[in-house]
N, C-alpha and C positions, 0 to 999 in steps of 0.2 A: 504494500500500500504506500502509496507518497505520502511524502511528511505533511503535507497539510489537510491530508481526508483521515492519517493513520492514527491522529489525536483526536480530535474534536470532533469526530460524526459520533461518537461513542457517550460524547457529553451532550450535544445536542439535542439529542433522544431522552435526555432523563429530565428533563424539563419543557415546559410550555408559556410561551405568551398567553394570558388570559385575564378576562376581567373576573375579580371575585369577590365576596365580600369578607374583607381580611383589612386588618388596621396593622399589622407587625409581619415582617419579613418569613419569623416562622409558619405564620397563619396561612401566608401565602401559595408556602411551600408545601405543609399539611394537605391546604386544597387540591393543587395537583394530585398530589396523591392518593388521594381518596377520592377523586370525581371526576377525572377528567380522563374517557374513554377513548378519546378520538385527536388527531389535530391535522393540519395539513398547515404550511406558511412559508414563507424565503425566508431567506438568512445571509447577513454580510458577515462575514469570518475573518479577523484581521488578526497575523501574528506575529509575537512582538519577542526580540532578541531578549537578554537578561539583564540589561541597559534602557529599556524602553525603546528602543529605535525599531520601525516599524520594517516587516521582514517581506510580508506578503500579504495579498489581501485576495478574497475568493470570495465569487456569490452561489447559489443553487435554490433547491425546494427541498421539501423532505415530506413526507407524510407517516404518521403512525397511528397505530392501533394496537392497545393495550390488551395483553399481557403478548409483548416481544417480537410485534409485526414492525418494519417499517421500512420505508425505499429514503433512500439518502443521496439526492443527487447533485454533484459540484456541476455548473453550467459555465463558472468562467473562473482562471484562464484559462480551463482544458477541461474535458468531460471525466466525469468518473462517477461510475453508480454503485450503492451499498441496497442490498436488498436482504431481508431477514422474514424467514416465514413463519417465526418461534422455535424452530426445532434451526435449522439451516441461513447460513448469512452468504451471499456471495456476492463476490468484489471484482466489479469489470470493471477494465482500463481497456476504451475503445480504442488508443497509440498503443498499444504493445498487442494491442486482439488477443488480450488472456482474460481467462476466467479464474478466479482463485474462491473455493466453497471450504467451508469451516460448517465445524458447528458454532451454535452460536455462542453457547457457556466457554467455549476453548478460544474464540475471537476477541469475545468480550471482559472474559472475566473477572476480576473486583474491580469494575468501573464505575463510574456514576450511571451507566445505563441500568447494572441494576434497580434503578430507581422505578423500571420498566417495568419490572414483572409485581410489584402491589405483593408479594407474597410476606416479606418481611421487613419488620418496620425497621425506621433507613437508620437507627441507632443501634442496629446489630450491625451493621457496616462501617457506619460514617457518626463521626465525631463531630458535631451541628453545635456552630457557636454564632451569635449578630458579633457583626462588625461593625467599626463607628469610624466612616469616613468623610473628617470634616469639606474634601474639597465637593463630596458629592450629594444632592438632596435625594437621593435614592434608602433606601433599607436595604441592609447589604445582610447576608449569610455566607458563613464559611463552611466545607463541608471539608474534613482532613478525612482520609483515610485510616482504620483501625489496621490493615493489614500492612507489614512495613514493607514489604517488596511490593509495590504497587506501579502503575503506569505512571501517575501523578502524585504530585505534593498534597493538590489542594485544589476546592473548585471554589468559585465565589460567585454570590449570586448578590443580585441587586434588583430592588421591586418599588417600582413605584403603585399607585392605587388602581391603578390598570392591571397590576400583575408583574410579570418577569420580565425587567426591558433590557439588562444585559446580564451576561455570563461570560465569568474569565476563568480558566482552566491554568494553572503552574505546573509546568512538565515537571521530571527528574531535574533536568539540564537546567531549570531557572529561566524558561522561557516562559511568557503567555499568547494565551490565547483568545481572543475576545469576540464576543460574539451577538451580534444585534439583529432582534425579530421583526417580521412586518407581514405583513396582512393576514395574521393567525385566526384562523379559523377551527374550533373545537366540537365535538362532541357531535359532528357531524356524518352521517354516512359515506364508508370510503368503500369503493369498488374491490373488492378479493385481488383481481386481476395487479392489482398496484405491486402485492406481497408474494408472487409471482414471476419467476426466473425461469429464462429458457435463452439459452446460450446460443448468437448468432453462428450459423454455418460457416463451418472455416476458422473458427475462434479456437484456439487451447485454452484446455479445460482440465487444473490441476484439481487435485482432491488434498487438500490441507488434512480429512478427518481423521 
């Protein structure tokens, strides 16, 4: 996976833009968790070296459907699709014409996407603190990982009264990642056909499982 789809499509998925009725960052968060079945929306993804200087920046869509469905697609600067059916994820790069399938638990696993499957509450995973950042009028949450060999340091979420307006991801490496929603639509019926892969003719088609 390239460095820019191979961190943050994994974050992306455990969170939603939505309006709810929530006055504190956690409330906010709860909400997703407990209600929010569906979502479809774009995303501008910008990531940033360990100095703040801005590294690269990447647009797409994504659609999901809880518990563990969802398509994840980079549209600029280059295409690249994440497709996860709950059981199977697979990851085409239309430049190299490959296919690479996982499962999903072996792709994913202790990420923030857990946050996907609603089975266990996210303090069996993740260490959930508010943060207090004066440059920003946002409600900020930290989410650290409990497990130490993890993908990431730390994810950070910020919610205005609308919901979740941004998310920043700190790698290993003291990178971030940041990520901003738009025209999030929830709880909405999504077609099967979305969470559905079938490998263009001519494509290689590895088996990760």
């Amino acid at each position: 996976m390239r460095t820019i789809g191979r961190l943050f499509f994994i974050a992306l998925l455990a969170l939603a833009a939505t309006t709810v009725q929530a006055t504190t960052a956690r409330e906010h968060l709860d909400a997703f968790y407990n209600r929010i079945e569906t979502m479809q929306a774009g995303f501008v993804q910008t990531r940033f070296d360990e100095n703040g200087k801005p590294l690269q920046t990447s647009e797409g869509t994504f659609a999901l459907q809880r518990p563990g469905k969802f398509r994840f697609e980079y549209t600029k600067p280059y295409r690249q699709l994440y497709v996860a059916d709950g059981g199977k994820i697979w990851n085409y790069d239309p430049d190299l014409e490959q296919v690479i399938v996982k499962s999903v638990d072996a792709a994913l696993g202790d990420t923030p996407a857990l946050l996907l499957s609603g089975k266990r509450p996210l303090t069996d995973k993740f260490v959930i603190r508010e943060l207090k950042r004066e440059e920003s009028d946002l409600q900020w949450l930290e989410l650290r990982p409990k497990q130490e060999e993890s993908s990431f340091k730390s994810v950070r979420l910020g919610f205005s009264d609308k919901g979740l307006r941004l998310m920043e991801v700190v790698d290993i490496l003291g990178q971030t990642t940041r990520l901003q929603f738009r025209n999030a639509r929830v709880n909405e019926p999504l077609s099967p056909a979305l969470f559905r892969f079938v490998a263009p003719e001519g494509v290689d088609v590895i088996d990760g499982r």
